[in-house]
N, C-alpha and C positions, 0 to 999 in steps of 0.2 A: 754775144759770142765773138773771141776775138778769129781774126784769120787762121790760126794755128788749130783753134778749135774746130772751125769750120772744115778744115780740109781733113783732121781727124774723124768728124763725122762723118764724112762720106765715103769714107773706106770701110767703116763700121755697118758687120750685119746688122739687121735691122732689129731682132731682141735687143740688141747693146744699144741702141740709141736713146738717149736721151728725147722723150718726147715734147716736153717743154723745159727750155731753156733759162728760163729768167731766174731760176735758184740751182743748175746745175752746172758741172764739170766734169772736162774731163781730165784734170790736172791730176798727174800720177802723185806727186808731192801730198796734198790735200787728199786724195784715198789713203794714201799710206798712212798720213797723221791721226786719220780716225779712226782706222784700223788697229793702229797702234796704242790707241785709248779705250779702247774698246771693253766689254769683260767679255763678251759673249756673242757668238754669231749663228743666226738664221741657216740652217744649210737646205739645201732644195737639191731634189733629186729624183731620180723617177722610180716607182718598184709596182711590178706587176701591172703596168699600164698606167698608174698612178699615180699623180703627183704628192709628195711627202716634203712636211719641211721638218726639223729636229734643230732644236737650238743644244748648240756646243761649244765648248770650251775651245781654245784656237790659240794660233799663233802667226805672224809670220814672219819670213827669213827671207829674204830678198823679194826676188817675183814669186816667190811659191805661199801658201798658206796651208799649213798642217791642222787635222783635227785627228782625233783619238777615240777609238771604242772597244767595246769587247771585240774581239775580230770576227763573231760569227753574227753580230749587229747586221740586219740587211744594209744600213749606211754603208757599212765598210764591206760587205760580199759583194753586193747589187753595183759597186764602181770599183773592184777590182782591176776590171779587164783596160780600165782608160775611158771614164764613160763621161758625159756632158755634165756638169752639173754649176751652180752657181749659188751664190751665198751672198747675207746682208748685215752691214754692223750698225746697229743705231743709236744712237745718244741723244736726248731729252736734254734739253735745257731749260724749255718754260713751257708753261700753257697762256696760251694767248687770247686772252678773253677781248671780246669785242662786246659793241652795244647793241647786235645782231647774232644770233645764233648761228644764221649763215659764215659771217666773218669770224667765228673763230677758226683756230688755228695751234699749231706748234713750235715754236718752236726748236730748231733740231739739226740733227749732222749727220748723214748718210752716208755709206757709202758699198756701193753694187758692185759684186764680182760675178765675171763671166770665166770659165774655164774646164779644163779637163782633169777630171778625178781617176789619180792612181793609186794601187795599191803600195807602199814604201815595203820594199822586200828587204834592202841592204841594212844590214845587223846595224851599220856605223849610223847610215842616216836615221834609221828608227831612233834611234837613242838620241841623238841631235833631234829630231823633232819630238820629241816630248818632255829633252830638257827643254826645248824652246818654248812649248806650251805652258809648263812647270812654270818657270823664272816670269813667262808675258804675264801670270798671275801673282804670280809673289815671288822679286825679284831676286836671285838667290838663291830658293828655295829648293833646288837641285843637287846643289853642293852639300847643303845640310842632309838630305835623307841618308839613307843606309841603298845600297847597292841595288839595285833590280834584279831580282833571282829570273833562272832560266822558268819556270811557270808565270812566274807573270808575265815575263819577256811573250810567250808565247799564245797568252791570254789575250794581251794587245793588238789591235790592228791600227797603221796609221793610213790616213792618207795625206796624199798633196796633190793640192790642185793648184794645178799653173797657172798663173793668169793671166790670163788671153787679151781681155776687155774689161776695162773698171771706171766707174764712174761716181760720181755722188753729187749731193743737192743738199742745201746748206739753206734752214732760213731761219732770220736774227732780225732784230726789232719788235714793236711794237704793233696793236692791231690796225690793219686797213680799213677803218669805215667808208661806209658813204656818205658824202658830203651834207646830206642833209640830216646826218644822225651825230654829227662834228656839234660840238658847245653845249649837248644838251647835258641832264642830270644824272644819265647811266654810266655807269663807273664802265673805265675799259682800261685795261693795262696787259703786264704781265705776272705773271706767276712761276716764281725761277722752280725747276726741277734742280735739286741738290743732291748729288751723288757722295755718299763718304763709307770708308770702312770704319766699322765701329772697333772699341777695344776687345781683346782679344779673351778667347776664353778656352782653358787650359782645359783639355778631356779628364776626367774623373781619373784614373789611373795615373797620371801625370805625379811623381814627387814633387813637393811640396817643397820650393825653392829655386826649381827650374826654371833658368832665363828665358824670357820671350826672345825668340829666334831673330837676326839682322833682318830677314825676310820679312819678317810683317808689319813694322814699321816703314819697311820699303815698300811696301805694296800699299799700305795707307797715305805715303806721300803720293806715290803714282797713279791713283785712284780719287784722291784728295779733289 
């Protein structure tokens, strides 16, 4: 951990800390990256005493991170008021086999958000954050629809949550045995997890000659 790191953690409540160090960070650049690569994120939140997590669609726009539901979702009622909540993005890259069961492993890119969930009331940022959502899935994709009517406009709930504290943990290479299970005859390597969007396929009603949209081609290189 460099010094920078160091004195960052110690200002850090103690949820937000990084408990072992040797595959984590707290470099804002490196959460943002993976964030930003992301398709989908872990949200966590409390309801009725309870802890809940719901995997969502997302985006983010500076330091905030926007998600989207029906607005009467307990996600979006249960943190209207500004409530604590925190969320995870994760990305696969390999399965890590070793010549021990114990030593395997993953692979992977992390990265942990700590902050406060509000409910987005202003007509302008609503719409900003679900073009936002929109385009972080298929780049574009906003411009091409038809208009938001006032019912769905209404239907919708966003939030954003600030974020307060973010971190993430990164591990690459190959498996760590134990030295005396090194030269023998059990296969140990990796196993890449490969992420792609496949070719696209037009809904039944769709006329018959209708160009596949900028958007989805942009979202198969960005996802690629």
């Amino acid at each position: 951990m460099s010094s920078l790191e160091k004195r960052q953690a110690n200002d850090l409540p103690r949820y937000a800390k990084i408990r072992q160090m040797n595959r984590g960070s707290y470099d804002r650049d490196l959460v943002n990256e993976i964030l930003d690569a992301g398709l989908l994120a872990h949200c966590a939140f409390i309801h009725e005493q309870r802890p809940m997590v719901i995997p969502m669609a997302y985006a983010r726009s500076g330091n905030k991170i926007y998600i989207h539901g029906a607005s009467k979702t307990r996600i979006i009622k249960e943190n209207a008021e500004g409530a604590p909540a925190s969320l995870t993005v994760t990305l696969v890259d390999g399965i890590v086999a070793a010549r021990s069961a114990f030593h395997h492993s993953m692979n992977y890119r992390c990265a942990i958000v700590h902050g406060t969930a509000r409910l987005v009331e202003d007509h302008a940022e609503q719409i900003d954050a679900l073009k936002a959502i929109t385009d972080h899935l298929m780049p574009g994709r906003w411009d091409e629809c038809r208009e938001m009517t006032a019912t769905e406009h209404k239907a919708t709930g966003v939030l954003a949550l600030e974020i307060e504290h973010a971190s993430s943990k990164v591990r690459t290479g190959g498996p760590v045995d134990d030295k005396e299970d090194l030269g023998t005859d059990l296969w140990a390597g990796v196993v890449p997890v490969v992420t792609a969007l496949g070719p696209p396929f037009a809904a039944a009603d769709v006329p018959e000659g209708t160009p596949v949209p900028a958007s989805v081609p942009a979202a198969q290189r960005k996802f690629a």
